[in-house]
N, C-alpha and C positions, 0 to 999 in steps of 0.2 A: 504493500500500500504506500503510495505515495506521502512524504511529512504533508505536502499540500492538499491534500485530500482530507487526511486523517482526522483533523478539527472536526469536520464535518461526518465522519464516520460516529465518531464519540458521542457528536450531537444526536445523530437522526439514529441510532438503537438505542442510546438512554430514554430519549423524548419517545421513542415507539413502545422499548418496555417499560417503563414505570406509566406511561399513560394507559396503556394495553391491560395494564396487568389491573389496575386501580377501573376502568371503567368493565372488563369484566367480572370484576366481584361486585363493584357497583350495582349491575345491573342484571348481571346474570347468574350469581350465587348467592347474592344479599352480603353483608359485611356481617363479620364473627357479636354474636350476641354479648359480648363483654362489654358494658359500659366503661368511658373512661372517668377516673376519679371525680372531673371537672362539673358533672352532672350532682355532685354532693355539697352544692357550696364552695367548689371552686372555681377556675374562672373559664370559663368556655367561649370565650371573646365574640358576645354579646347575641350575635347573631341565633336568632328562634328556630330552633328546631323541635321536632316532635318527640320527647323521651323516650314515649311506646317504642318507637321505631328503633330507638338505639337497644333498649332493651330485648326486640323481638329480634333482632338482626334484618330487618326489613329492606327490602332494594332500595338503592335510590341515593340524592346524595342530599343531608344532612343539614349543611348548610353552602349553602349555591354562591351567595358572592363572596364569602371569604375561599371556597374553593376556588371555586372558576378563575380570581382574580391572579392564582398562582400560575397563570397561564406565562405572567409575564416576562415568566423565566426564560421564554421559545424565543423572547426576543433578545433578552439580555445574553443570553447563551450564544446565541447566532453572531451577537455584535465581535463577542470574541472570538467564536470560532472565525468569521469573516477576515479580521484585521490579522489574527494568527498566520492565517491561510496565507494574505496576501504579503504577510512580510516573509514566511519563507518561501515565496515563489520570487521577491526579489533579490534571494542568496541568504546565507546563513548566517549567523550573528553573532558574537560570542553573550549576548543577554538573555537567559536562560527563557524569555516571554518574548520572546521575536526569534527563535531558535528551532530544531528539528527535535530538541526533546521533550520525550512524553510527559514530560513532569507542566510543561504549556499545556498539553490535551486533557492532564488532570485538571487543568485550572477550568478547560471549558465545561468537562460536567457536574464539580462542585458547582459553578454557576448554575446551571440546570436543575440539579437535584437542590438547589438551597429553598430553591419553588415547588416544583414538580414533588419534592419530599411532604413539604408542607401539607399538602392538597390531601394526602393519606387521613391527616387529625380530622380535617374540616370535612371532608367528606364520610365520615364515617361514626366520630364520635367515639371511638371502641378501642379499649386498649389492647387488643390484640395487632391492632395495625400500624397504632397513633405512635409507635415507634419511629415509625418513619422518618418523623417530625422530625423528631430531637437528632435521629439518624444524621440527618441532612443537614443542621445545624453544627454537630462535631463534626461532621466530613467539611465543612465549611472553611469554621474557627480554627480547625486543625490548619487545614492548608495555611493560614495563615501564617500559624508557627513554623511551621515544619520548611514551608517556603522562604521564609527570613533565616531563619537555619539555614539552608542551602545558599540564600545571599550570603552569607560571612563567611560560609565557607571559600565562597568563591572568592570574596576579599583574602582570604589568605592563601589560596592557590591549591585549593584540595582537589585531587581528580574529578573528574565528573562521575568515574567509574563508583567512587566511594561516592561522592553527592547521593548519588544515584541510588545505592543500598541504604544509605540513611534515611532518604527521604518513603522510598514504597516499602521499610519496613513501619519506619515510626507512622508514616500518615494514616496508612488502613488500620492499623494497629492501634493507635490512639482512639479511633470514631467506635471500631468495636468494644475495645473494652470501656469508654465513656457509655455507650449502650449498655453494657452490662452493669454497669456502676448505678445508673439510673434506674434501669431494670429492679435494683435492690433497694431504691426507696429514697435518692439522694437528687437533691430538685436540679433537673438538667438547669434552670439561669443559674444557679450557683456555678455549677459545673462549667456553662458558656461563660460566664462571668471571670471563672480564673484562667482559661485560654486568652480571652479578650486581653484581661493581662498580663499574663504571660509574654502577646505577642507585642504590646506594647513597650514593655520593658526591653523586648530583642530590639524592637525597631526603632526606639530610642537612645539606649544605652551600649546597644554593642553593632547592629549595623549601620549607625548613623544616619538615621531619617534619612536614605537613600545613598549615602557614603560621599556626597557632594553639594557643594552648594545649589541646586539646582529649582530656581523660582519655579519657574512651571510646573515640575514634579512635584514640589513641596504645595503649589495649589490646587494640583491635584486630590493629594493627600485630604488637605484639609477640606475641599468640599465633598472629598467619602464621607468623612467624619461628621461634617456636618447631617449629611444627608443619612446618619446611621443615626445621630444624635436626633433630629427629628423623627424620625422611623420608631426609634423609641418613645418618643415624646407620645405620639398617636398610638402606640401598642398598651401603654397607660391610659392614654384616653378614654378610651374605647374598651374597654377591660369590660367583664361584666362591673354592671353599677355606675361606670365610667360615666364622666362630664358626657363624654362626645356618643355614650352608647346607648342606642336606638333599637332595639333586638327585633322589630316589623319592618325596618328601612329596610329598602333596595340598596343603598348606600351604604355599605360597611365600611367605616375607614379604618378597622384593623386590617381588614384584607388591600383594600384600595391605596391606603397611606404607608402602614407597618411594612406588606408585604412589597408594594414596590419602590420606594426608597431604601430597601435594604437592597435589592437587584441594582438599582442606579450607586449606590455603593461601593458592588464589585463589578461592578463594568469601570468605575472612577478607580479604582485599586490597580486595574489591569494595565490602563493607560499610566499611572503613575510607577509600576513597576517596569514598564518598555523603556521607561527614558532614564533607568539607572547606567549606566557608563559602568562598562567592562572592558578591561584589558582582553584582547585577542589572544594572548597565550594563558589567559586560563580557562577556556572553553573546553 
């Protein structure tokens, strides 16, 4: 398979099986009768659905615009896959995110699945699936770390061969047993909450917010953050009980605000990792 193809390989079998897999149990098996904790007083982010139905495992999907809205991963995903594609069809780079390695291709379907994962909770309500969720969120948060890790490697001139073993053992590795951790009763934002710093402190204190002075990258940077810092803002919002929460509106702005300013996020993270400056001999 061509590197210039591949973006797009990653894209179009993620997006066919996780949407595949999620509207045939949807609609054609019912989702697992296990309610998720959320239905007991906690927070099911607002939007009305029918308990019976989670309780029965009844077809159908749960709640519609905070689902549906996860759509907007097919376009955030695409933008990377796209830009990927085309910068290595203009020759090879030594910038790990403008480059022929798969460690880029992973970045295009955490984009994908940080949505496409999402849609499991919303559409379903049932903890038997609603893993997904949190799934897609350590597959996320993880790349984060695990990718700045690989930036300092590269600052110090580590193989790519070793990058390479560090990165696809700790990355998958990390998301599973974070799944398992939480599985056992420990509140995934906790959990997202110490990756988040974690990678803050890499991307601060030992990779140097980009390892150069570089204005445009550095405002890239910060309108992720921004655009992550309101995403949060509206995920509070909107909470069950929330200011902004409406649970008969067509208008969910947990799905609508949370869920795509967190994708305009890592689409702004992608652009701001391509314009890190790599010496050519350590590719």
């Amino acid at each position: 398979m061509s590197p210039v193809l591949r973006p797009f390989l990653v894209y179009g079998i993620g997006s066919a099986v996780l949407l595949a897999a999620l509207l045939f149990i949807a609609f054609v098996t019912g989702w697992p009768a296990v309610p998720d904790s959320c239905i007991n007083g906690g927070n099911c982010y607002c939007e009305y659905f029918r308990v019976e139905d989670v309780k029965s495992g009844a077809r159908g999907i749960r709640q519609p615009a905070n689902t549906w809205s996860n759509l907007y991963s097919l376009v955030t995903a695409l933008i990377v896959a796209g830009v990927l594609s085309r910068d290595r069809a203009q020759g090879g780079h030594a910038n790990v995110m403008r480059s022929n390695s798969g460690t880029a291709d992973a970045y295009v379907f955490a984009v994908l699945f940080l949505g496409l994962g999402s849609m499991w909770f919303h559409a379903s309500i049932s903890s038997a699936v609603a893993w997904m969720d949190n799934l897609s969120m350590y597959v996320y948060a993880g790349f984060l770390i695990f990718y700045t890790v690989d930036r300092i490697l590269v600052q110090r001139g580590v193989s790519q061969r070793t990058r390479n073993l560090v990165f696809w053992i700790c990355w998958p590795g990390n998301a599973v047993l974070l799944t398992i951790v939480g599985a056992l009763g420990v509140d995934s934002v906790i959990l997202i909450g110490v990756m988040v710093a974690a990678y803050l402190i890499l991307e601060f204190f030992v990779a140097g917010w980009i390892g150069k002075r570089d204005v445009p990258a550095r405002i890239l940077w910060i309108a992720g953050a921004v655009a992550m810092g309101l995403a949060v803002l509206f995920w509070v919002l909107s909470a069950d009980g929330g200011l902004l929460c409406d649970p008969h509106s067509s208008l969910q702005l947990h799905g609508l605000l949370w869920h795509t300013l967190a994708g305009v996020m890592a689409v702004l993270l992608f652009f701001y990792w391509r314009r890190e400056a790599v010496q050519p001999e350590w590719r």
